[in-house]
C-alpha positions in Angstrom: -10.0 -8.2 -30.8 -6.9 -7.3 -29.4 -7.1 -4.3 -26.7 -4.2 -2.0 -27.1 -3.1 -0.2 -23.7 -1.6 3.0 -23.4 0.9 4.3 -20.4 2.9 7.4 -20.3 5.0 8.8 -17.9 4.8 12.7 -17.8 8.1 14.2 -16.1 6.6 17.4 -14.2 10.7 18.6 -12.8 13.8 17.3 -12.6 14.5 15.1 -8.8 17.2 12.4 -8.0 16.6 8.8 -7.7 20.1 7.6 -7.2 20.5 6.1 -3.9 16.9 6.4 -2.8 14.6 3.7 -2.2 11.3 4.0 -3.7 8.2 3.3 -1.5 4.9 1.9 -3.6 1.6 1.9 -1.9 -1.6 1.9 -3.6 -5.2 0.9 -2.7 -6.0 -2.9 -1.4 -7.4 -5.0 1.3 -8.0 -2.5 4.3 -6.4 0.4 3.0 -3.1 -0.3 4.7 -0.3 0.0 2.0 -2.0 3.1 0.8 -2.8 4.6 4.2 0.8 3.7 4.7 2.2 5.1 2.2 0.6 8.2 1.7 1.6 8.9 5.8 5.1 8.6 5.3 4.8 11.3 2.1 2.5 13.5 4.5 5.1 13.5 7.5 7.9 14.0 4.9 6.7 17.1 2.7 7.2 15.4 -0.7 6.9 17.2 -3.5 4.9 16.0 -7.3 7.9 15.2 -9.5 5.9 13.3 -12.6 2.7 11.9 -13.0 1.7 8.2 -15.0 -1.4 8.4 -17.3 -2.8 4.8 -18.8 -5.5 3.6 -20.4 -5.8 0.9 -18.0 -7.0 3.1 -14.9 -10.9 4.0 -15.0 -12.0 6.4 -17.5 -13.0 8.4 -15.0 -12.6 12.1 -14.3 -12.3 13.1 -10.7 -13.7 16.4 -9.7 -11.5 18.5 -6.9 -12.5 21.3 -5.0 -13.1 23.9 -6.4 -13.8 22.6 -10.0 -10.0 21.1 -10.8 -10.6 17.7 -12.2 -8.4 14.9 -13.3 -7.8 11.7 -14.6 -7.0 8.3 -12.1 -3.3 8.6 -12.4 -0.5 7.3 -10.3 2.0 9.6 -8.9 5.3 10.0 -7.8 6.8 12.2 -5.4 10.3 13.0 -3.9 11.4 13.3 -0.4 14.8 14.0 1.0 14.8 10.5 2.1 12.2 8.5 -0.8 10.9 8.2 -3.6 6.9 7.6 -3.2 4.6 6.1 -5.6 0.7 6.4 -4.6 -2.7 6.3 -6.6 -6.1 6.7 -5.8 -6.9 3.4 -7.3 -5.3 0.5 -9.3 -6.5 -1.2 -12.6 -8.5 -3.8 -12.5 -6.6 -5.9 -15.1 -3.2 -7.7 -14.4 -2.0 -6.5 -18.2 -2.4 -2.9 -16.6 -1.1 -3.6 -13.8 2.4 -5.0 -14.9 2.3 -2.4 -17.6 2.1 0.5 -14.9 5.2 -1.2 -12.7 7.5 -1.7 -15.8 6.5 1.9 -17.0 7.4 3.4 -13.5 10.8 1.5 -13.1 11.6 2.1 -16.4 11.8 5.8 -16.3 13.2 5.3 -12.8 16.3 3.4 -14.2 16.8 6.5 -16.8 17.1 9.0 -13.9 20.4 8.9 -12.2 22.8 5.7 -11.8 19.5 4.1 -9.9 17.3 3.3 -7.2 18.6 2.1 -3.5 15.6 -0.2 -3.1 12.0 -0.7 -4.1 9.5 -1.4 -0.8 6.1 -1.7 -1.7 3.2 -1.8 1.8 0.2 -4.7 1.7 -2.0 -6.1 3.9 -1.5 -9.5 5.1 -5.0 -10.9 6.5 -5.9 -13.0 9.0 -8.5 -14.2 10.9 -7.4 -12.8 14.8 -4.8 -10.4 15.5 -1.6 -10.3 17.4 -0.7 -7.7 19.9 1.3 -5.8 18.7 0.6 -6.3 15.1 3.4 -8.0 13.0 4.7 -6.6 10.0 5.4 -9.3 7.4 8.2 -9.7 4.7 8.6 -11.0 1.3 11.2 -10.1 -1.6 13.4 -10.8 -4.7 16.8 -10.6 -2.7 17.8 -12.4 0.4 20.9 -10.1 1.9 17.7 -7.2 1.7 15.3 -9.4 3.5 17.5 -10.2 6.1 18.1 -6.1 6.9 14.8 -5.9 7.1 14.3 -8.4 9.3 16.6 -7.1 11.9 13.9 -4.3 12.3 11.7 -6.0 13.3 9.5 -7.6 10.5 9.0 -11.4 10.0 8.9 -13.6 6.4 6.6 -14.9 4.9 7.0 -18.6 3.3 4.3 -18.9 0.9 0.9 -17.5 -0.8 0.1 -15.1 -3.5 0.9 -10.9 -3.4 -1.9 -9.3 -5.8 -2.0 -6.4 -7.2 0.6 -3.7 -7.9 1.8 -4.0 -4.8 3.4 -7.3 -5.0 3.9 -7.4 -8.6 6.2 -4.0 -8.4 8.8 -6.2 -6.6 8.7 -9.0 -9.6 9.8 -6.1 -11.9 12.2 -4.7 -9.5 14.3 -7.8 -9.7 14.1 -7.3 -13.7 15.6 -4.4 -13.3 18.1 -5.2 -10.8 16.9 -3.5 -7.6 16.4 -5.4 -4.6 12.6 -5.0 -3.3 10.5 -6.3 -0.4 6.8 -6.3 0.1 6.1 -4.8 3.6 2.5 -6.2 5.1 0.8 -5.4 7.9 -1.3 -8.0 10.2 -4.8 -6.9 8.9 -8.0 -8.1 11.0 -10.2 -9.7 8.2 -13.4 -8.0 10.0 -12.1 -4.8 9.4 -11.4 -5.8 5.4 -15.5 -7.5 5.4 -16.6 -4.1 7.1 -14.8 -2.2 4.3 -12.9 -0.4 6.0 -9.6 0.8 6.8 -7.1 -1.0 9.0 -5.0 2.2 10.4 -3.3 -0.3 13.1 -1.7 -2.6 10.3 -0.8 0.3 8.4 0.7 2.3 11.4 3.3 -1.1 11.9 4.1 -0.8 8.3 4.7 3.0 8.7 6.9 1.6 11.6 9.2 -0.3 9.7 9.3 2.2 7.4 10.6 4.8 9.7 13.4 2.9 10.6 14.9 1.6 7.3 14.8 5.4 6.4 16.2 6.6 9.3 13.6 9.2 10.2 11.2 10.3 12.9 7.5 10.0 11.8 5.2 10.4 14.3 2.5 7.7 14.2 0.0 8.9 16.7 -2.4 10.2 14.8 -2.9 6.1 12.9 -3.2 5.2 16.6 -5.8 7.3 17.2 -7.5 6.2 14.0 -7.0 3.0 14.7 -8.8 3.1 18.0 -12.3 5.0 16.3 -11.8 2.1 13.5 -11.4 -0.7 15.9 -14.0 0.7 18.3 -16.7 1.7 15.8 -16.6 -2.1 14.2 -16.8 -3.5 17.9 -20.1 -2.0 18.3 -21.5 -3.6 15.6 -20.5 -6.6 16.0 -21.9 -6.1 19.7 -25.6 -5.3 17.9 -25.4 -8.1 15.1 -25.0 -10.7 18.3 -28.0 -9.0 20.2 -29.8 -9.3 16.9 -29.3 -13.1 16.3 -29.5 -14.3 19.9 -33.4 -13.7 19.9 -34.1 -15.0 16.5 -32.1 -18.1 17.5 -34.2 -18.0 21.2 -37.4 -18.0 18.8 -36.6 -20.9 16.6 -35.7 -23.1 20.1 -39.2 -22.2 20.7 -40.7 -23.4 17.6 -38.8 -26.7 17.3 
């Protein structure tokens, strides 16, 4: 049996994508693309230009205050300086997931004489951090990746991008914008801890500031950051005061 998905863009007012670059960031590993994303749109003042419905997100209906309830859809909203597209989740299939980036960029290349640049944010995990975190760089057009790397970001040379995040680049190419995946150095204790890496995303919000040629103030990610960092330090102080006596006790036994 063959399942049959359903996307539809719903056009809520008229905005201008010409010569804009379209930021992406949904939910991944330790929050950061969507963190970043969303705090770039927050310091900007976008505004809701059209919404994306599709079979492939959760049948779910999300209750708001106050009683408003919706579907999981993606949106996309305009800035002076960006377009943003954010959701509140992805879907959990790669069929949905490529159908949901060619929808997007497809309407995108129908509004205006198109797009400046796509730049999706990630995470990029490792195992111990640097100080200050790096901001890594992958996408479909060299000339682009080297702009961006004069702001400070470094590439990457192999592995796999998951997710709409990564995949939104693939169909940028297909539709002749450059793109670049933008991931910030994410400690892989705060991904096991679930929670959210505020540090990586704030170097992502970083790069992001200056490609667009804006001020964004990132202190309140730094202040985040340090509740995040500081909350997951503590426990990981109690786990190793937890297994130093049980490790004391089998000494004894043996």
């Amino acid at each position: 049996m063959v399942t049959v998905m359903v996307t539809r863009v719903k056009k809520l007012k008229d905005f201008r994508a010409e010569d804009k670059a379209l930021i992406v960031g949904l939910p991944g590993m330790g929050r950061v693309g969507y963190v970043a994303a969303n705090y770039v749109l927050s310091k900007l003042g976008g505004e809701l230009v059209a919404e994306i419905y599709s079979t492939s997100f959760p049948p779910h209906l999300i209750v708001r205050k106050g009683g408003i309830s919706e579907l999981f859809l993606g949106k996309l909203f305009e800035t002076d300086e960006a377009l943003i597209f954010t959701a509140d989740t992805q879907p959990q299939n790669p069929e949905g997931q490529n159908e949901i980036c060619d929808a997007l960029l497809n309407f995108l290349s129908k509004e205006g004489d198109g797009l400046r640049s796509v730049i999706a944010t990630a995470a990029y995990v490792v195992p111990s951090i640097s100080e200050p975190r790096k901001t890594f760089v992958v996408g479909n057009n060299s000339e682009f990746l080297e702009e961006l790397k004069a702001l400070g970001t470094v590439t990457l040379d192999d592995g796999v991008i998951m997710g709409i995040n990564g995949a939104v680049i693939g169909w940028a190419r297909y539709y002749s914008v450059k793109g670049a995946v933008l991931l910030g150095e994410t400690w892989a204790t705060i991904v096991e801890f679930d929670e959210t890496d505020y540090r990586a995303a704030k170097a992502v919000v970083e790069v992001l500031r200056k490609y667009l040629g804006v001020e964004i103030d990132s202190d309140e990610l730094e202040v985040l950051a340090q509740k995040t960092e500081s909350r997951i330090k503590e426990a990981l102080t109690r786990l190793t005061k937890v297994q130093m006596p049980e490790q004391k006790s089998r000494k004894e036994v043996l």
